[in-house]
N, C-alpha and C positions, 0 to 999 in steps of 0.2 A: 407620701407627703408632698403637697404642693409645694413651689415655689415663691412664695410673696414678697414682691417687691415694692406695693405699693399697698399702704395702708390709713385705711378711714377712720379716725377714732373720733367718738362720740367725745364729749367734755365733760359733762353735770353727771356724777356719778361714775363714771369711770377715769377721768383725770385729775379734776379736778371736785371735793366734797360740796356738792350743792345743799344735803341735808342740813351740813354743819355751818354754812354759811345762811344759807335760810334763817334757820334760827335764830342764830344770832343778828342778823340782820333784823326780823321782824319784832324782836326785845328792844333793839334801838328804837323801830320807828312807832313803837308803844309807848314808848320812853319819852318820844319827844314831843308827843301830842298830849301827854299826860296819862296815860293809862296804862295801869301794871298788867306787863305779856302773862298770861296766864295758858293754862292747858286747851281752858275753854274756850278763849281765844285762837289758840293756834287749831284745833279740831274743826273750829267755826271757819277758820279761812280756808284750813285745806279743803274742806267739802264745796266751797263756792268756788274756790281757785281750780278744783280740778274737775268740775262737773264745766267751768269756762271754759279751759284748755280743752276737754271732749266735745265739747260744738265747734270749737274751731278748727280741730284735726276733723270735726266729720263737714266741714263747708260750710256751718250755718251762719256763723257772725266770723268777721275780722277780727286782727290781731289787737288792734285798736281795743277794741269791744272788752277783749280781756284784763287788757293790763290798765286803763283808763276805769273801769267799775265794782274789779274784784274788792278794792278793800272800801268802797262802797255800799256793795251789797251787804260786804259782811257786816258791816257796823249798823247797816239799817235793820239786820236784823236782831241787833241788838237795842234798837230804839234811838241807833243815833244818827244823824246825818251829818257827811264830813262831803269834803271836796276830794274826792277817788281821782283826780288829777294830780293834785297835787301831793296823795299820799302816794300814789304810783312813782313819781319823779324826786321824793324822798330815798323810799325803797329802793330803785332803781341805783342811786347814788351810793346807798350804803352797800347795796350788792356786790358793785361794779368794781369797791374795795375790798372785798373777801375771795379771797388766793386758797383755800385750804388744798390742798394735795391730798390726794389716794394715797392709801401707802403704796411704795417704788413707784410713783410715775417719772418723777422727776429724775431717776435712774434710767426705768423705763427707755422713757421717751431720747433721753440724751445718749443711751447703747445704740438703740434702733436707728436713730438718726444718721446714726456713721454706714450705715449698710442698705439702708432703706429708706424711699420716697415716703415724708410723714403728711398726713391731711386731717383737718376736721373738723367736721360734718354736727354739727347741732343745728335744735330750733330754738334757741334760744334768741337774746336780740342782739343787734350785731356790735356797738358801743361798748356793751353790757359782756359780754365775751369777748372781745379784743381786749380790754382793760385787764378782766381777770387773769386771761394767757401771756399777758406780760406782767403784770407784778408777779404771776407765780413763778417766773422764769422760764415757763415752757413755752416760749412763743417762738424764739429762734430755731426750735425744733422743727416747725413743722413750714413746709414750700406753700401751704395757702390753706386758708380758711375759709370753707362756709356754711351761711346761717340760712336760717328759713326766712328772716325779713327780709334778706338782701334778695334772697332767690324770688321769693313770692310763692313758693310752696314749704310743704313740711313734710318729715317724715314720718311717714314711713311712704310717701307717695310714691309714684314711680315715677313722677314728674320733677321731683329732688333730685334722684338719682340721675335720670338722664341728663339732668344739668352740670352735675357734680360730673360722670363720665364724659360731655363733651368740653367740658372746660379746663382737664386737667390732661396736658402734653404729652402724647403717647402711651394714651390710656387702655390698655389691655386688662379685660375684665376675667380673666385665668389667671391672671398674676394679683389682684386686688383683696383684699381682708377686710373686713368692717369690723371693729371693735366697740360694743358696746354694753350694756348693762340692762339698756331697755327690749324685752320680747316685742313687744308690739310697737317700737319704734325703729328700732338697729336692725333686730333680726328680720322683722317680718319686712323690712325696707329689701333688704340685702334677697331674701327670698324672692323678691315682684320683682327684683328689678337683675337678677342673676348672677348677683356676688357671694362671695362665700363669706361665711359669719362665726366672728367667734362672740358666743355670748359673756360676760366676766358674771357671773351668778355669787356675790358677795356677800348676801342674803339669805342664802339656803333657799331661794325662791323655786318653788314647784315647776317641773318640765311641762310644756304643754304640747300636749299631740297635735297642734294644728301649726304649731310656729316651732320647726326644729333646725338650732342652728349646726353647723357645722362644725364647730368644735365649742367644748363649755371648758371653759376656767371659773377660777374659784379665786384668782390672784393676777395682775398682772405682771410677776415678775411670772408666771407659767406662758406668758409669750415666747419668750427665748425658745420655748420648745417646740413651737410650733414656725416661727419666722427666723430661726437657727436650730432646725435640725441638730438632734442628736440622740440615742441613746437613753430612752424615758418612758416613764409609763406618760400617756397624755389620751384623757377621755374624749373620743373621737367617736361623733354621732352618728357616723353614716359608712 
């Protein structure tokens, strides 16, 4: 069992609930344009929202590009035309106020803190994330945050990482942990770039033979048995 004293956790989905804040944040901002959030609605956003976010993690458009059109496109393709600026800058607003917690982060995060260097690493926007990890109360927890706007790259790059390992004060990459939820953002980041990964699989989400991390949880109160050592069964990949 390794050693880890320094640890990266991911936020959207592993600390904090982005599912359940999404949601309800996008019912708001149907809400206040007039139009009742429906299924077909939300179906219609996530297929443009994350066919965006895939051009942008593969180089094609900027961040811009995403968050300024998605809920433009979506509604033209509903026959209507709205200002995607300004429902971005809505959304954003409503987001920036939704705190929901993982179950035991906020245990989590506040045991680990007393033993352990806390960090974390999203692509999310940087406003938009600082805001959330202080109303949730998990912000004192951790010695520094970073985002993909601030860096100018994203994860799962290896251009993330090296920024993240040269900017973080006697950073030994033997001692480090990435904690995240996403395979092709956390894990496969922590793979290019030679950290070790524990994935949190909360979803029953299928293993994939090409992205294997180094240790899978199912919960993160099953950290402790991995960054405190002791006496436990713990599903160990490698």
């Amino acid at each position: 069992m390794m050693s880890y004293k320094i640890l990266l956790f991911d936020l959207d989905d592993t600390l904090l609930d982005f599912g359940v804040n999404e949601t309800d944040s996008l019912n708001k901002l149907f809400q206040q344009h007039g139009y009742t959030f429906s299924d077909e609605f939300f179906k219609l956003y996530n297929s443009v929202n994350k066919q965006l976010w895939t051009d942008y993690e593969n180089g094609n458009i900027v961040l811009d590009d995403v968050l300024n059109s998605r809920f433009s496109e979506t509604m033209l393709r509903l026959g209507k035309v709205v200002d995607g600026i300004e429902w971005e800058n809505s959304y954003r607003e409503l987001l920036g106020n939704g705190c929901q917690l993982m179950e035991g982060a906020l245990e989590v995060c506040q045991s680990l803190a007393a033993t352990h260097r806390l960090f974390v690493i999203t692509n999310g926007i940087t406003q938009t994330q600082l805001k959330r990890l202080k109303n949730s109360g998990l912000y004192e927890f951790f010695e520094d945050i970073y985002d993909s706007q601030s860096i100018g790259f994203q994860k799962p790059s290896v251009e993330f990482f090296v920024y993240v390992m040269s900017h973080i004060k006697d950073f030994n990459i033997r001692e480090a942990l990435i904690i995240g939820d996403s395979l092709n953002s956390d894990i496969k980041g922590g793979l290019l770039s030679g950290i070790d990964t524990c994935w949190i699989n909360t979803k029953s989400q299928k293993c994939s033979p090409e992205i294997q991390s180094t240790y899978t949880i199912t919960s993160l109160m099953e950290l402790y048995d991995i960054c405190t050592p002791r006496p436990c069964e713990l599903q160990l990949n490698r």
